[in-house]
PyMOL CGO cylinders between C-alpha atoms (Angstrom):
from pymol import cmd
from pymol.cgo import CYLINDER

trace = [
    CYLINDER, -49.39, -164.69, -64.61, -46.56, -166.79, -65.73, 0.3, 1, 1, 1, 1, 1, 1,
    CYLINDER, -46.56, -166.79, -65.73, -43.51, -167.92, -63.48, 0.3, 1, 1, 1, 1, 1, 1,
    CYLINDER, -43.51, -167.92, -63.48, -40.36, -168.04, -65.75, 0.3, 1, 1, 1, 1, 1, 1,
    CYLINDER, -40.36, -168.04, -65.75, -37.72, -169.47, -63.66, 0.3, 1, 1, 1, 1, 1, 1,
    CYLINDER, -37.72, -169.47, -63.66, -37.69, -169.57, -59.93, 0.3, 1, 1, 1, 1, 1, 1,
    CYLINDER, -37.69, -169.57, -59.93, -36.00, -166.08, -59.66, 0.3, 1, 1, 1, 1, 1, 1,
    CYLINDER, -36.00, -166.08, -59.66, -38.14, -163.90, -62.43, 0.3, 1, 1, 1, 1, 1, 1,
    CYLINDER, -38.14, -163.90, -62.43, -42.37, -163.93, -62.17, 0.3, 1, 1, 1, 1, 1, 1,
    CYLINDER, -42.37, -163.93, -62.17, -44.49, -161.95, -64.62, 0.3, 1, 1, 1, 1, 1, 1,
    CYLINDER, -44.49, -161.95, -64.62, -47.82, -160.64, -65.32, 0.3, 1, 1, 1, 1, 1, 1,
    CYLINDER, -47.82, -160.64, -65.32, -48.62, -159.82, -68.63, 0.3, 1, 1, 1, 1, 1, 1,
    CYLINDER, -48.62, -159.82, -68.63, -52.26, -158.88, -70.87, 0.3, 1, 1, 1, 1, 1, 1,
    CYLINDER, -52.26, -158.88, -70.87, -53.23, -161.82, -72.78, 0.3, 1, 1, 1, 1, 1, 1,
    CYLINDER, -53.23, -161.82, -72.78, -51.97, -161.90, -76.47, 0.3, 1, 1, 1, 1, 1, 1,
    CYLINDER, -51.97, -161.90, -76.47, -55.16, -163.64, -77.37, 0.3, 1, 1, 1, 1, 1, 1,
    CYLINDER, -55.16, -163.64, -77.37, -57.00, -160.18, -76.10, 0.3, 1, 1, 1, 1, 1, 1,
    CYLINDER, -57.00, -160.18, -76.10, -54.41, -158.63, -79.55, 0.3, 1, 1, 1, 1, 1, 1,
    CYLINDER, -54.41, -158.63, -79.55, -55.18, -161.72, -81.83, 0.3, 1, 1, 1, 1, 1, 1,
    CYLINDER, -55.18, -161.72, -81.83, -59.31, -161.05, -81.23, 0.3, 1, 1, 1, 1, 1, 1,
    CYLINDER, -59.31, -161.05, -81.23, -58.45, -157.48, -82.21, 0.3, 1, 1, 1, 1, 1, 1,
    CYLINDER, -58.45, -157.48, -82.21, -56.81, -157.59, -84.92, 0.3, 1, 1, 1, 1, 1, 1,
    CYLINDER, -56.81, -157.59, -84.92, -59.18, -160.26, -86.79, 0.3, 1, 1, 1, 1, 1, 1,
    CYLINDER, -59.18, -160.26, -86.79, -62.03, -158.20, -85.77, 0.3, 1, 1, 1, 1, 1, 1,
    CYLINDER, -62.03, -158.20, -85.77, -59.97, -155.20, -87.39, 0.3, 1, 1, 1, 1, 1, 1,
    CYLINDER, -59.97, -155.20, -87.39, -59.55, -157.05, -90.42, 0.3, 1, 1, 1, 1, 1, 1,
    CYLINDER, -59.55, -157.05, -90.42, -63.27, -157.94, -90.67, 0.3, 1, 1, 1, 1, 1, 1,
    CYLINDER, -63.27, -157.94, -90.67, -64.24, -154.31, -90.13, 0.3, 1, 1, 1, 1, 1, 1,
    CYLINDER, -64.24, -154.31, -90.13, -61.65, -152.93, -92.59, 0.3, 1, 1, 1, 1, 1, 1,
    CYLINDER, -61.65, -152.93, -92.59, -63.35, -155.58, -95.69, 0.3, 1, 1, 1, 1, 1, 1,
    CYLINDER, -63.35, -155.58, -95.69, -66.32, -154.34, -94.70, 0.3, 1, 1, 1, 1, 1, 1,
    CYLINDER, -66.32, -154.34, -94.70, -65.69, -151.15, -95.28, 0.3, 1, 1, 1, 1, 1, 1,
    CYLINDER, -65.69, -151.15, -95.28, -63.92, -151.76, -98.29, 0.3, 1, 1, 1, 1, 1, 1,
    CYLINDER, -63.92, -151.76, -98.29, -66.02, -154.55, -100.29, 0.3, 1, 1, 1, 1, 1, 1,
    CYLINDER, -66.02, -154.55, -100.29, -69.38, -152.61, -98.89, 0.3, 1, 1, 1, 1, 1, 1,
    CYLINDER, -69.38, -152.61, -98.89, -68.90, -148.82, -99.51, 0.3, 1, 1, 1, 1, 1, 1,
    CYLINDER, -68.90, -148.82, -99.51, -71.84, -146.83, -99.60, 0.3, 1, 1, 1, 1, 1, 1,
    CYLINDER, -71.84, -146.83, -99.60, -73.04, -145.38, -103.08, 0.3, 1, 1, 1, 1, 1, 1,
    CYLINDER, -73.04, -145.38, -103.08, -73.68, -142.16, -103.01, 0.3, 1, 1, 1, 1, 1, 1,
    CYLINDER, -73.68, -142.16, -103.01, -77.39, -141.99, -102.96, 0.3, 1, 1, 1, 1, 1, 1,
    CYLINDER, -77.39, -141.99, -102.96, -77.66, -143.92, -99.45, 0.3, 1, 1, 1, 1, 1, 1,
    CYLINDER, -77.66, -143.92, -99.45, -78.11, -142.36, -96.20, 0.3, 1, 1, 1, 1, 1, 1,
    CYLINDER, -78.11, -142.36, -96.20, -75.33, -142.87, -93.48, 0.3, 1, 1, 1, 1, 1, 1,
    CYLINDER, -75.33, -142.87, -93.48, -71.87, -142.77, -93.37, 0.3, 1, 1, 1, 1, 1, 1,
    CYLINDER, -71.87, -142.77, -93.37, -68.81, -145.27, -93.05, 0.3, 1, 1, 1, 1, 1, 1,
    CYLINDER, -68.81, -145.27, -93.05, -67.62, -142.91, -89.98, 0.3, 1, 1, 1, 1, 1, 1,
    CYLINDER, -67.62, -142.91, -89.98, -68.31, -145.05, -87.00, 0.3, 1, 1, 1, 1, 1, 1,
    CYLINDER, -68.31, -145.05, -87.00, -66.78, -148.28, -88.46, 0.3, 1, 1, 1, 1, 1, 1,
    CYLINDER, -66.78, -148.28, -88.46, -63.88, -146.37, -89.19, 0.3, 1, 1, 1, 1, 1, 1,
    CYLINDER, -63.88, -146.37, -89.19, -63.58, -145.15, -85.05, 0.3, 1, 1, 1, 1, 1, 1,
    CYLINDER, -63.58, -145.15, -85.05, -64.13, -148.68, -84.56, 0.3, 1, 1, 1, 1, 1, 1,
    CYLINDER, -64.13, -148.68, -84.56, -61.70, -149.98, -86.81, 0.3, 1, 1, 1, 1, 1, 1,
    CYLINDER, -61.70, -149.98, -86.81, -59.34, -147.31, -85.19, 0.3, 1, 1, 1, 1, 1, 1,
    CYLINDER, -59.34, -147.31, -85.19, -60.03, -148.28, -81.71, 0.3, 1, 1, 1, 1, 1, 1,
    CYLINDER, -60.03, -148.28, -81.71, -59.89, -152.00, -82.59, 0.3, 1, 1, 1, 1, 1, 1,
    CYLINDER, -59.89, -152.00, -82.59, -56.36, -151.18, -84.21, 0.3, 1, 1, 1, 1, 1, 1,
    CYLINDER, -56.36, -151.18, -84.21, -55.64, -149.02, -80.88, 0.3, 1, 1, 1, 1, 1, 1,
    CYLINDER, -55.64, -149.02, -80.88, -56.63, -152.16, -78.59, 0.3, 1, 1, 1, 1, 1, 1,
    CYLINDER, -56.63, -152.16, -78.59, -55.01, -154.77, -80.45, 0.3, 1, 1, 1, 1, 1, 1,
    CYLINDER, -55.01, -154.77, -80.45, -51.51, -152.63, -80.33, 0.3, 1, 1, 1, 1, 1, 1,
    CYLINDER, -51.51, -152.63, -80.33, -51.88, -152.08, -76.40, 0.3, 1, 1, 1, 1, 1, 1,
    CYLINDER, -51.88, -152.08, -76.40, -49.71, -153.94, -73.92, 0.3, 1, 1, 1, 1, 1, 1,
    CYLINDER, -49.71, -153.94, -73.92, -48.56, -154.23, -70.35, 0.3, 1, 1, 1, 1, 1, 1,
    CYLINDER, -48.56, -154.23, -70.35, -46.33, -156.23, -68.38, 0.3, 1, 1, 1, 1, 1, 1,
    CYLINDER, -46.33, -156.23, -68.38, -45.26, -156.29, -64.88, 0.3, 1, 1, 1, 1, 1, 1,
    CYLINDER, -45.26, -156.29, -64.88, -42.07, -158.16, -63.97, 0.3, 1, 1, 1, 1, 1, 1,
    CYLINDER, -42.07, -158.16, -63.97, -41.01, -159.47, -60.49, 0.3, 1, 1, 1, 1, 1, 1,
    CYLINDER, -41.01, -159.47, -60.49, -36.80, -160.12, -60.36, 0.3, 1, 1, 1, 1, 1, 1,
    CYLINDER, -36.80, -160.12, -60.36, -36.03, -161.93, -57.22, 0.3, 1, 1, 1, 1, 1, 1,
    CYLINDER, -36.03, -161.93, -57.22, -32.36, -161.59, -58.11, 0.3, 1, 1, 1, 1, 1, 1,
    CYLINDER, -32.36, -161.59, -58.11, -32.21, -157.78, -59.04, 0.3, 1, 1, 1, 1, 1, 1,
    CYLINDER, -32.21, -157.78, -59.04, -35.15, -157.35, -56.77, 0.3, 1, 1, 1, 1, 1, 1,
    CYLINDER, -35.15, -157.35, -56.77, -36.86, -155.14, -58.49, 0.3, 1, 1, 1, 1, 1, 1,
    CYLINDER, -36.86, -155.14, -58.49, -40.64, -154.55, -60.34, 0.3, 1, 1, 1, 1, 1, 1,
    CYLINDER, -40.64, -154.55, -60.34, -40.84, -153.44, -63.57, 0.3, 1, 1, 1, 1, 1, 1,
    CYLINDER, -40.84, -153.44, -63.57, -43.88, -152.24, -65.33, 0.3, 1, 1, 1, 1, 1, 1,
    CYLINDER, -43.88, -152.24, -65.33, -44.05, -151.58, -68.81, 0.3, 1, 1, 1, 1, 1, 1,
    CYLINDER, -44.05, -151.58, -68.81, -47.22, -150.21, -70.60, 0.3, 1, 1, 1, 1, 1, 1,
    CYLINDER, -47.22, -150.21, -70.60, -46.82, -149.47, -74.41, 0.3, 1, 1, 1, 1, 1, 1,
    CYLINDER, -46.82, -149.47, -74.41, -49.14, -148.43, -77.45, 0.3, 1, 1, 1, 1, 1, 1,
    CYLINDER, -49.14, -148.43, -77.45, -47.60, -148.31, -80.59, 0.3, 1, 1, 1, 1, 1, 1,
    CYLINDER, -47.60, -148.31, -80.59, -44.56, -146.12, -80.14, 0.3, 1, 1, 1, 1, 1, 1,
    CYLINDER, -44.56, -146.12, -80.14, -45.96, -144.49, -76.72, 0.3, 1, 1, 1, 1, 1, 1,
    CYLINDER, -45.96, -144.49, -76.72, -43.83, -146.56, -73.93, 0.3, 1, 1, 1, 1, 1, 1,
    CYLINDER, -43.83, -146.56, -73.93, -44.06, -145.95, -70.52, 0.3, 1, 1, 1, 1, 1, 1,
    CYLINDER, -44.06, -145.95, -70.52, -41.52, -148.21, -68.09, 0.3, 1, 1, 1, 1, 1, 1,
    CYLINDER, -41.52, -148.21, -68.09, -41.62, -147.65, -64.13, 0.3, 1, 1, 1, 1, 1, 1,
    CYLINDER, -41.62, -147.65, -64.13, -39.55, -149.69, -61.75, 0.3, 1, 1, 1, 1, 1, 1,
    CYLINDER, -39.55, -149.69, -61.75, -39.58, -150.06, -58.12, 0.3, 1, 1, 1, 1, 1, 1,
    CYLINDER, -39.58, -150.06, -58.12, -37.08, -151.41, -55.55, 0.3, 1, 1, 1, 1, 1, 1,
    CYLINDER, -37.08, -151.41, -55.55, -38.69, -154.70, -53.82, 0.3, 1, 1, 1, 1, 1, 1,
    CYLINDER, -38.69, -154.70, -53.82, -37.68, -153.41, -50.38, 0.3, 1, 1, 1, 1, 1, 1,
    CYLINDER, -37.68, -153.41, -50.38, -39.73, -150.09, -50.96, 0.3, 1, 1, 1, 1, 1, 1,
    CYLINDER, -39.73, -150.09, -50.96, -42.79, -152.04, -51.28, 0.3, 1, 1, 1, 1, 1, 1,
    CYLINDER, -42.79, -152.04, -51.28, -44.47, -152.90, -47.83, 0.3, 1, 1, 1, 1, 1, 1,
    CYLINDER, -44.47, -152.90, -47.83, -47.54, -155.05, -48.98, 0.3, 1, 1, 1, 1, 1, 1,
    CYLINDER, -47.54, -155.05, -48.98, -49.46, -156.75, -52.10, 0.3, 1, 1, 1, 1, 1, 1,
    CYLINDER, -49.46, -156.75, -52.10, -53.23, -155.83, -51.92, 0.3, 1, 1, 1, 1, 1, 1,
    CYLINDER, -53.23, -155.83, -51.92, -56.29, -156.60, -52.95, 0.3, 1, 1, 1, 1, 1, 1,
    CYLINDER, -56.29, -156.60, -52.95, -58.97, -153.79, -52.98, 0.3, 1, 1, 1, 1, 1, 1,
    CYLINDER, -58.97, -153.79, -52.98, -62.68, -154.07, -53.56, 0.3, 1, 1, 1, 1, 1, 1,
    CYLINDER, -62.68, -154.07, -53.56, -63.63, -150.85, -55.10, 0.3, 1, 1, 1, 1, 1, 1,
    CYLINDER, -63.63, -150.85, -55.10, -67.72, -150.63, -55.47, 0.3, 1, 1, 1, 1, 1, 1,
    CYLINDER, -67.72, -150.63, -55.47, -68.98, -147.98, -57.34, 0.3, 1, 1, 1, 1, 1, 1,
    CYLINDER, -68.98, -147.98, -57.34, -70.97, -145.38, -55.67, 0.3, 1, 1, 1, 1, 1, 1,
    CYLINDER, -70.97, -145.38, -55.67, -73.88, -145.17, -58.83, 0.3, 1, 1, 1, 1, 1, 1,
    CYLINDER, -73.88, -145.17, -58.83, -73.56, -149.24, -59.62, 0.3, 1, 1, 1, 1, 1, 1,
    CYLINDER, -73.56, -149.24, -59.62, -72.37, -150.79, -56.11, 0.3, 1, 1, 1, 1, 1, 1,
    CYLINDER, -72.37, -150.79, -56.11, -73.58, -154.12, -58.19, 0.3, 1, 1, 1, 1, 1, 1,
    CYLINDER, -73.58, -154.12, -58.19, -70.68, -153.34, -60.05, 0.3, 1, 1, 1, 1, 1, 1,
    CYLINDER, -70.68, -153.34, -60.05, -67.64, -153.81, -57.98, 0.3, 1, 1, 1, 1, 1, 1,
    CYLINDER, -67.64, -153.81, -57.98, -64.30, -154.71, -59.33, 0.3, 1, 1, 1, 1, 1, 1,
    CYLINDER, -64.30, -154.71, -59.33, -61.41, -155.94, -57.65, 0.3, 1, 1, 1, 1, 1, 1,
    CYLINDER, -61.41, -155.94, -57.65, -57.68, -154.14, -57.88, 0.3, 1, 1, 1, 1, 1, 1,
    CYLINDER, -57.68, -154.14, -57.88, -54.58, -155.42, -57.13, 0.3, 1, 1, 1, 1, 1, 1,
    CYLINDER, -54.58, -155.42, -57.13, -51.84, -153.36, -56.32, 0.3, 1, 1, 1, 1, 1, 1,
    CYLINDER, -51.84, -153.36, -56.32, -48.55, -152.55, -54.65, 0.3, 1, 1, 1, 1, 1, 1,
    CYLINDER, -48.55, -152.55, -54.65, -48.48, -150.63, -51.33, 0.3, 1, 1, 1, 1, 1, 1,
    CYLINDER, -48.48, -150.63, -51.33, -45.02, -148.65, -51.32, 0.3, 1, 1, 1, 1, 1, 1,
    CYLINDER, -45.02, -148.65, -51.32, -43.60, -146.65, -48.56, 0.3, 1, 1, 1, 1, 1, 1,
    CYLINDER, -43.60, -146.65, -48.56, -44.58, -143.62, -49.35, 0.3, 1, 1, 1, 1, 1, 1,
    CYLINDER, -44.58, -143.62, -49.35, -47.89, -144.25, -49.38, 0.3, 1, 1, 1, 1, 1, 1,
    CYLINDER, -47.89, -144.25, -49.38, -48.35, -144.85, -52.82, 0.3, 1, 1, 1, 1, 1, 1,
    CYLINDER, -48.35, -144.85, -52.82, -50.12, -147.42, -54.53, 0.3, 1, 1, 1, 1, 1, 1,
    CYLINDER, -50.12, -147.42, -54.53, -48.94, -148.78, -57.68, 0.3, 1, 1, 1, 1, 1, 1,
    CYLINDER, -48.94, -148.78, -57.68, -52.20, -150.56, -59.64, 0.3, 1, 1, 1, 1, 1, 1,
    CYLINDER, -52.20, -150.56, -59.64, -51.03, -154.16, -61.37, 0.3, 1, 1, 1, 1, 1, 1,
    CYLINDER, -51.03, -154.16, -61.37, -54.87, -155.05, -62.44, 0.3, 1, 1, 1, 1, 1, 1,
    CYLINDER, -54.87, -155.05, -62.44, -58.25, -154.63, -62.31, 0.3, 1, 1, 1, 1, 1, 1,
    CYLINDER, -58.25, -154.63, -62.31, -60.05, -158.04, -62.00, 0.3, 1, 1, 1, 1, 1, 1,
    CYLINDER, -60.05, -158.04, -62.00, -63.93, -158.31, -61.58, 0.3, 1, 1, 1, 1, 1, 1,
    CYLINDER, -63.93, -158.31, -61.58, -65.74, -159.15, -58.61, 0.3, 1, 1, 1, 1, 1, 1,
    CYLINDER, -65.74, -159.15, -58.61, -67.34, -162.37, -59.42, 0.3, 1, 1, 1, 1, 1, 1,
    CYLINDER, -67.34, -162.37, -59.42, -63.37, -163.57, -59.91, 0.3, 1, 1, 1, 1, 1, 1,
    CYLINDER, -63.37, -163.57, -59.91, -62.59, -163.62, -56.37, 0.3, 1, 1, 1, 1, 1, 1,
    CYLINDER, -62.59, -163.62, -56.37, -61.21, -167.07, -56.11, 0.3, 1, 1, 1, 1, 1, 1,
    CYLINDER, -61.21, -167.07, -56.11, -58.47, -165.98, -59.26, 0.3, 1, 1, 1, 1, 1, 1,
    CYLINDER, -58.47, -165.98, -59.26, -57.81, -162.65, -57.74, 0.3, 1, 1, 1, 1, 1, 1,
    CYLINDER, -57.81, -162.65, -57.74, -57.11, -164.50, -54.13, 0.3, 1, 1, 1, 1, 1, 1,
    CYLINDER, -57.11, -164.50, -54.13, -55.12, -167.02, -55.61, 0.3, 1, 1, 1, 1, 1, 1,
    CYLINDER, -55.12, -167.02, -55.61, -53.52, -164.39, -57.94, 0.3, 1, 1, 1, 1, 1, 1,
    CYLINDER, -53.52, -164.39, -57.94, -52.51, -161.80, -55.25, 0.3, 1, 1, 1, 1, 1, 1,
    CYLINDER, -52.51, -161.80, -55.25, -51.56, -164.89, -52.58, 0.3, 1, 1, 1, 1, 1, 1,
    CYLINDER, -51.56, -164.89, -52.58, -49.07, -166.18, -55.41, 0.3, 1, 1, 1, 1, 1, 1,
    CYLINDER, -49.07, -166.18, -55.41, -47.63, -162.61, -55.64, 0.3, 1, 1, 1, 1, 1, 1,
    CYLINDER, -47.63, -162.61, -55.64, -46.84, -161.92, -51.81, 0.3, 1, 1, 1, 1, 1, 1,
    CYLINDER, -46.84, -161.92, -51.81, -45.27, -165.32, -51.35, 0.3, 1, 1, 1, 1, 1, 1,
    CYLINDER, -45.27, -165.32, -51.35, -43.02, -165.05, -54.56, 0.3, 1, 1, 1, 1, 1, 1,
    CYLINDER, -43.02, -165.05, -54.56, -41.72, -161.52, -53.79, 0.3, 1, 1, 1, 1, 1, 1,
    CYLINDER, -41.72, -161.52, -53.79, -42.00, -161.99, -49.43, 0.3, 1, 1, 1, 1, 1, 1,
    CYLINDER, -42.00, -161.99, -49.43, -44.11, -159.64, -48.83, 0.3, 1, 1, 1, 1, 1, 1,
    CYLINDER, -44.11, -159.64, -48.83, -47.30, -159.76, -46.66, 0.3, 1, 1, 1, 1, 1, 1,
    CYLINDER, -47.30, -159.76, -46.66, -50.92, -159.71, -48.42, 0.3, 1, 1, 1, 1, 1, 1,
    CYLINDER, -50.92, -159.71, -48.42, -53.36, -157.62, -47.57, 0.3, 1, 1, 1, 1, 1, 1,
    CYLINDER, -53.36, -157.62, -47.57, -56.99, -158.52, -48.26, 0.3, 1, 1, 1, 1, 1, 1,
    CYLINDER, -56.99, -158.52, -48.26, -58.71, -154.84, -47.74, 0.3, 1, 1, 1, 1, 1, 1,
    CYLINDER, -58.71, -154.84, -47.74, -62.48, -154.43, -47.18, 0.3, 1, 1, 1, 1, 1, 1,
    CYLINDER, -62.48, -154.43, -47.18, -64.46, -152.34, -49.71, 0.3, 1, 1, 1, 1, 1, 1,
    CYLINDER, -64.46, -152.34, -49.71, -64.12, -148.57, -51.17, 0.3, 1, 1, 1, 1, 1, 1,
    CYLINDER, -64.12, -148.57, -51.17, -66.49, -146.85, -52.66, 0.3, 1, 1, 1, 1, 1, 1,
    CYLINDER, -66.49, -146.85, -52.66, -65.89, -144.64, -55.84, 0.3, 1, 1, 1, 1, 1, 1,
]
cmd.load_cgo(trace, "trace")
């Protein structure tokens, strides 16, 4: 989360998340290439390419949420390579920021937090998924939110999935 000016807020996935890719890419593509197997071995370079590929996949996915005090409006912008999807919403049709914890119904050890946007229409529009143990960042995260756009926070009890 990154406040530009006093007017524009924005919440974006880590470009060190990318940079950890796309090494680890490079490392599985020499490995590949300097290490081939001979023909007599058993095995096959198949799963490092899928890896390589989803590494690749990873490193080229991004998403951004911006909050415009002036235009008010949010705009969310996810993209993978030349896929991009952009939603926007009007500030006034958004009634709260909340922050859900989801436990899962198999693994209730393994909750996860979301926060989201409540709209008017009963709609929820998810900004991030954030894990349990992170409570104090998710708080502090979601609290930041409500008072930059003026909107009320709700901190919802648990939901199981």
């Amino acid at each position: 989360m990154k406040i530009k000016d006093y007017d524009h807020l924005v919440i974006f996935f880590p470009p060190l998340f990318r940079i950890i890719m796309l090494i680890l890419s490079v490392f599985i593509a020499l490995s590949i290439f300097l290490y081939p197997l001979t023909p007599g071995e058993h095995g096959s370079n198949i799963l490092p390419i899928v890896i390589l590929v989803i590494c690749l996949a990873s490193a080229a996915y991004n998403e951004k949420w911006s909050f415009d005090r002036n235009r008010k409006t949010v705009t969310s912008s996810t993209s993978v390579l030349f896929y991009r999807r952009i939603r926007k919403f009007r500030m006034e049709d958004i009634t709260d920021i909340s922050l859900l914890r989801v436990v899962k119904r198999k693994k209730p050890e393994s909750s996860f937090l979301k926060l989201s946007l409540s709209l008017k229409n009963s709609i929820t529009a998810d900004i991030e998924l954030i894990p349990s143990h992170d409570l104090a960042n998710a708080l502090k995260k979601a609290e930041t939110l409500a008072n930059f756009c003026s909107l009320p926070f709700n901190n919802c009890s648990n939901t199981t999935v």
